[in-house]
C-alpha positions, 0 to 999 in steps of 0.5 A, a space after each residue: 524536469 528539474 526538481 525543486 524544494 518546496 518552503 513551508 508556510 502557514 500562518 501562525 495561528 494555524 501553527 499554534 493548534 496541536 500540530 504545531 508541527 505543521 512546519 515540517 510538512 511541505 506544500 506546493 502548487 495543486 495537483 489536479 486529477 480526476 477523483 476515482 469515484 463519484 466523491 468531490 474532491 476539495 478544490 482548495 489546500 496546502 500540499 503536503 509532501 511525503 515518502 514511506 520509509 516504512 512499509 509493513 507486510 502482515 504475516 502474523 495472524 494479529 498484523 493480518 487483523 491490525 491492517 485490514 480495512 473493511 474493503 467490501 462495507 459489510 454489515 457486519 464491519 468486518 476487515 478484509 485481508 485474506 493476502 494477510 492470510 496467506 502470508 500468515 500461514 506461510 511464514 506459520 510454516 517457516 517463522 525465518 522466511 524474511 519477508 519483511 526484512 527484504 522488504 525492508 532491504 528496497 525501502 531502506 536501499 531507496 529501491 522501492 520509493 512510494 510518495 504521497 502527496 496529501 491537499 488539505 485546507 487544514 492538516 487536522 480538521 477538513 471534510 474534503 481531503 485528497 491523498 495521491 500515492 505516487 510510485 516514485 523513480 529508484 533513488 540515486 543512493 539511499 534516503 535518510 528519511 529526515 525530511 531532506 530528501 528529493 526524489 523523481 516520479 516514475 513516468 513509466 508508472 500509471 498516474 493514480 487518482 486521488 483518494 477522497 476523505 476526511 481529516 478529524 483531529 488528525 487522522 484521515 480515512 479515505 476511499 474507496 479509490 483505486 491505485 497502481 501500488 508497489 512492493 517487494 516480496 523475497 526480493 520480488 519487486 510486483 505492481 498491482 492494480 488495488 480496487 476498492 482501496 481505502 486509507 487510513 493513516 495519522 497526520 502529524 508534523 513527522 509525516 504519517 503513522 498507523 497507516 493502513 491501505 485496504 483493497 481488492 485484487 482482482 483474480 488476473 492480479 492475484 494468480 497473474 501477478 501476486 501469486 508467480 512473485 511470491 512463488 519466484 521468491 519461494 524459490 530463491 529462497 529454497 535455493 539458497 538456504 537449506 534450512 528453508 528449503 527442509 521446511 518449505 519444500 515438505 509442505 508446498 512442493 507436491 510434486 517432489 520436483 524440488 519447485 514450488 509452483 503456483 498451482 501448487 500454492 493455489 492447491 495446498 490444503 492449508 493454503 486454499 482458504 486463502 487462494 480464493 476470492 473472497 471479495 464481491 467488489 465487482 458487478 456482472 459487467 465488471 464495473 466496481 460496484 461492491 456486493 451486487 451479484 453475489 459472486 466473489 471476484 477479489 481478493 482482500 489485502 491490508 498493508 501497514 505504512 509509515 511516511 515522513 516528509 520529502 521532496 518532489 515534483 508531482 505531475 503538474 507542479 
């Protein structure tokens, strides 16, 4: 499929509002998914297209708090982000243990690409929104993250369905939905299916700022997935760098054998609290259907994200 760049056009007056800035955001032909809850999706607007340039791991106790959304809908209003948690207190541990920086690394390296594409009838105020997250193709060379990018979606990937929400005076608030999602911890690339997944983020002429994704892991995702890539990345790094491995290996390998295995990291006394579930987002039969049976079946997790404008062809365009 042959790629090709979108031209931006909206009508003056619209331009004149305090986005002039429109411009820079870049509409297409409608992308037409199935909603991933009962929520309508708009069935008119302009499609924007963006790419992350900046994605953020927490693993400060205030970052951990700054992107948690409240995935449950507790009374109490609450944000979850007990993955936060656990970096947290790991990099508590060892404060030169690089997990943003490798994440960084893919980003900037165009290794890990995720894009957006975004239908808003007006990119400041509407009622019915959709956001796609799109898990894109590893780049030929690095992005500039100027706006003159062009990039491919993974066709391996699972196509994610839209999440559905508003725009009010710029910034959108969306979900629940569910997504594949992807990111890189110590060098460790791992996908994830997130539950209950709400969005947050400031729209702008520059693309997105201030954004925040919220979601449930189920246990398979978490202890399956999550938990072994991090532990993979735990590893590499005690081999490769000795003073990390003084301060890694004394409070995480229990054993003594010079490995760090999951068990050990779902054991440790300072890391349970943040190994167990502690989200009720599914019902007896598994469906998703947030605090219906009292037993927590999920883990939370919040990320930070930035995205510009880019190019792309989503599915159906």
């Amino acid at each position: 499929m042959k790629l090709r760049r979108n031209s931006f056009s909206v009508v003056a007056s619209l331009m004149a509002v305090s986005l002039a800035a429109c411009s820079a955001l870049q509409p297409a032909a409608r992308l037409t998914q199935a909603a991933p809850t009962d929520q309508v999706q708009p069935s008119t607007g302009i499609q924007y297209h963006l790419v992350t340039n900046q994605l953020m791991l927490p693993t400060t106790k205030d970052q951990s708090e700054a992107y948690a959304l409240n995935v449950d809908v507790d009374s109490q209003q609450t944000g979850d982000n007990l993955f936060g948690q656990l970096l947290a207190l790991l990099t508590s541990v060892a404060p030169s243990l690089e997990l943003q920086a490798t994440l960084d690394q893919a980003v900037d390296a165009g290794q890990l690409v995720t894009l957006h594409l975004v239908t808003a009838d007006d990119p400041l105020n509407d009622p019915s929104v959709s956001w796609s997250i799109l898990l894109g193709e590893t780049a030929t060379s690095a992005p500039g993250f100027d706006g003159t990018d062009t990039f491919a979606i993974d066709s391996a990937a699972p196509a994610n369905a839209p999440i559905v929400g508003n725009l009010a005076d710029g910034h959108f608030s969306g979900g629940p939905g569910a997504a594949r999602l992807r990111f890189v911890l110590l060098g460790q690339q791992v996908d994830v299916s997130v539950i209950g997944l709400r969005l947050e983020a400031d729209l702008s002429a520059a693309g997105c700022a201030n954004g925040r994704l919220g979601g449930g892991l189920t246990v398979d995702d978490f202890r399956g997935k999550l938990l072994p890539t991090l532990t993979d990345g735990l590893n590499l790094a005690v081999q490769s760098n000795s003073a990390l491995a003084n301060l890694l290996l004394p409070t995480l390998d229990a054993d003594g054998d010079g490995t760090i295995a999951v068990q050990e990291l779902e054991n440790n006394p300072m890391l349970r609290i943040a190994a167990q579930p502690d989200l009720d987002l599914l019902d007896a039969s598994g469906s998703f259907n947030p605090g219906q049976d009292g037993t927590n079946d999920s883990y939370s997790m919040g990320l930070g994200f930035t995205c510009v404008p880019a190019t792309f062809m989503a599915p159906g365009e």
